[in-house]
C-alpha positions as CSV (number, residue, x, y, z in Angstrom):
1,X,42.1,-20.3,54.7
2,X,39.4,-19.4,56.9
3,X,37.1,-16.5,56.0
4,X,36.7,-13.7,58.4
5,X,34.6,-11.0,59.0
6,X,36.3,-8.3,57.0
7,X,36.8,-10.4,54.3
8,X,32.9,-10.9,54.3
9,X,32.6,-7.3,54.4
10,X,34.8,-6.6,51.4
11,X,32.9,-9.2,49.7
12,X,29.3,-7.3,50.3
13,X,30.8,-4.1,49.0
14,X,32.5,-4.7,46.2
15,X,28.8,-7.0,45.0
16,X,27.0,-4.0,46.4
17,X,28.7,-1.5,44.3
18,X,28.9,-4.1,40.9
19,X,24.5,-4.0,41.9
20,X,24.7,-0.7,41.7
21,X,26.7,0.2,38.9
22,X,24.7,-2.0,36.4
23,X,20.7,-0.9,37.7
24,X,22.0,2.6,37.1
25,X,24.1,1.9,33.7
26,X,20.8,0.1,32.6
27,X,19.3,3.3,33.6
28,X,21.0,5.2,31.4
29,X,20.7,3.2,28.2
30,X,16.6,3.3,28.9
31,X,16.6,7.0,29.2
32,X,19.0,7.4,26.7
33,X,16.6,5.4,24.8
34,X,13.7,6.9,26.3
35,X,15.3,10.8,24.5
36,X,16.5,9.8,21.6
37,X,14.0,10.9,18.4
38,X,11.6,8.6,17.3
39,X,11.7,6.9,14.2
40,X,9.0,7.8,11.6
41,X,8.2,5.0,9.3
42,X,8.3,5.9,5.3
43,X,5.0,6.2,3.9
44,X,4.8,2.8,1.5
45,X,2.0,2.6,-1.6
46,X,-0.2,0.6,0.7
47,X,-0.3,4.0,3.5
48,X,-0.9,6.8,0.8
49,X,-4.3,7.6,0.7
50,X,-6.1,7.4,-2.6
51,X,-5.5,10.7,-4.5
52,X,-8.0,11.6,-7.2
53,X,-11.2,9.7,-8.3
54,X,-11.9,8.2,-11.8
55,X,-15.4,7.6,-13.3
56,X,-16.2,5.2,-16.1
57,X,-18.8,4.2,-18.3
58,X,-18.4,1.6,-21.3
59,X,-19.7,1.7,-24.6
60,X,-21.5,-1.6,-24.9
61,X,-23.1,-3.5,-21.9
62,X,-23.0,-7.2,-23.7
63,X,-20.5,-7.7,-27.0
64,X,-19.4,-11.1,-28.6
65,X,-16.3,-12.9,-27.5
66,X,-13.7,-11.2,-29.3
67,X,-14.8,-8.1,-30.1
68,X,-13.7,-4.1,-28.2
69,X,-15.5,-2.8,-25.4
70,X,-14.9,1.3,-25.0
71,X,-14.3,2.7,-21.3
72,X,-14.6,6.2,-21.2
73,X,-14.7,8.6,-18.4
74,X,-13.3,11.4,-16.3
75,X,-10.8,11.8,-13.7
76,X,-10.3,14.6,-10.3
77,X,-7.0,15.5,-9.2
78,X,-4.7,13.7,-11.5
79,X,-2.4,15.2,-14.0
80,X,-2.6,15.1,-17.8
81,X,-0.6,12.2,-18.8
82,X,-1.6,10.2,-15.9
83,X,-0.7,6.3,-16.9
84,X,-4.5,4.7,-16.1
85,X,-4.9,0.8,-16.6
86,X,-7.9,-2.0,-17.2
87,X,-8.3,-4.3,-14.6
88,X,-10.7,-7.4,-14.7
89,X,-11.8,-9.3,-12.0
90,X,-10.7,-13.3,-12.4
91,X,-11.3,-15.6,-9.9
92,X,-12.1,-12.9,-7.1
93,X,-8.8,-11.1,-7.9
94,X,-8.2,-8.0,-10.2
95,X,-5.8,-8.7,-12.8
96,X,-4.3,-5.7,-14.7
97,X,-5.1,-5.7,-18.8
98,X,-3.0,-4.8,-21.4
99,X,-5.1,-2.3,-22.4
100,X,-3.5,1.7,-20.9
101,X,-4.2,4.8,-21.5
102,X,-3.4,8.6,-19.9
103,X,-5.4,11.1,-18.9
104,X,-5.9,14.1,-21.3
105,X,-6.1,17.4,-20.8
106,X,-9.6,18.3,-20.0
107,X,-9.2,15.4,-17.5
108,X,-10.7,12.7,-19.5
109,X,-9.9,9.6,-21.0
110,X,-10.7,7.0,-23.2
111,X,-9.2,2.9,-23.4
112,X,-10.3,0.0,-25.3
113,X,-9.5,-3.2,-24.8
114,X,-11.0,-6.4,-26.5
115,X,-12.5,-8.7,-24.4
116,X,-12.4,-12.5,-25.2
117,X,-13.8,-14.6,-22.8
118,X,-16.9,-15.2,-22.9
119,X,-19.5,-14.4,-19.9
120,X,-19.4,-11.8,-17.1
121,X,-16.8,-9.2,-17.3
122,X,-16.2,-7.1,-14.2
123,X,-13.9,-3.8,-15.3
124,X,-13.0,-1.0,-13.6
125,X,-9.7,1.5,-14.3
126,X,-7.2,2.3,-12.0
127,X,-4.1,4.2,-11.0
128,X,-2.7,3.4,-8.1
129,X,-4.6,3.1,-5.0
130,X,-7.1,4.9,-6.8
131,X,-10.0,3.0,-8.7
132,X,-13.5,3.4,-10.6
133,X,-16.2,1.7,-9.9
134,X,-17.0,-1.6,-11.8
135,X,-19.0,-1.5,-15.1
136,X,-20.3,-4.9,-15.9
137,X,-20.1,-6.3,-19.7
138,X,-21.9,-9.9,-20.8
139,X,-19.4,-11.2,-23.0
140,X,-21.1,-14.0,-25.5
């Protein structure tokens, strides 16, 4: 069957009009997409800043293997009955103690833990984000 003229012209318009309807149904979704609300993402424990601050000072600067070592200190912005935990550092990562405590009205607190191994103990309490600074004890 030989194709003719208006056949050919059909054949444009209809592929015109199948152009045209996609480019401006894709032109809908984007500005559809464009107006609907953003999402916000939920804060996580890793994008809350650090509330509060915690000071420390231990009792002893060098015990023998074995024996306690007394952190005591004081704390802004956190509640009485506050969990707070010992952390060590071993191996260039802070590992959490067994040793917890809360924070007391008065905003202080006071943990011991015993401390076994010998040599240089890096310890610092923590809650949450929030950390002290590291007191050093020579274990021996």
């Amino acid at each position: 069957m030989p194709v003719t003229n208006s056949h050919r012209w059909v054949r444009t318009l209809a592929a015109g009009a199948l152009s045209a309807a996609l480019v401006s149904a894709g032109s809908a979704a984007a500005l559809a997409a464009d107006n609907a609300p953003q999402a916000k993402p939920s804060p996580t424990h890793s994008m809350m800043p650090a509330k509060g601050s915690i000071t420390v000072k231990a009792n002893h600067s060098s015990i023998k293997a074995g024996q306690s070592v007394t952190l005591t200190g004081r704390t802004a912005d956190m509640a009485a009955g506050t969990k707070l935990s010992v952390q060590h550092l071993n191996n260039g990562k802070w590992t959490t103690l067994r040793a917890t405590t809360v924070v007391k009205k008065g905003n202080t607190y006071t943990v011991t833990t015993k401390l076994a191994a010998k040599g240089t103990q890096h310890l610092r309490v923590v809650h949450g984000g929030t950390h002290s600074k590291t007191v050093t004890v020579h274990v021996s």
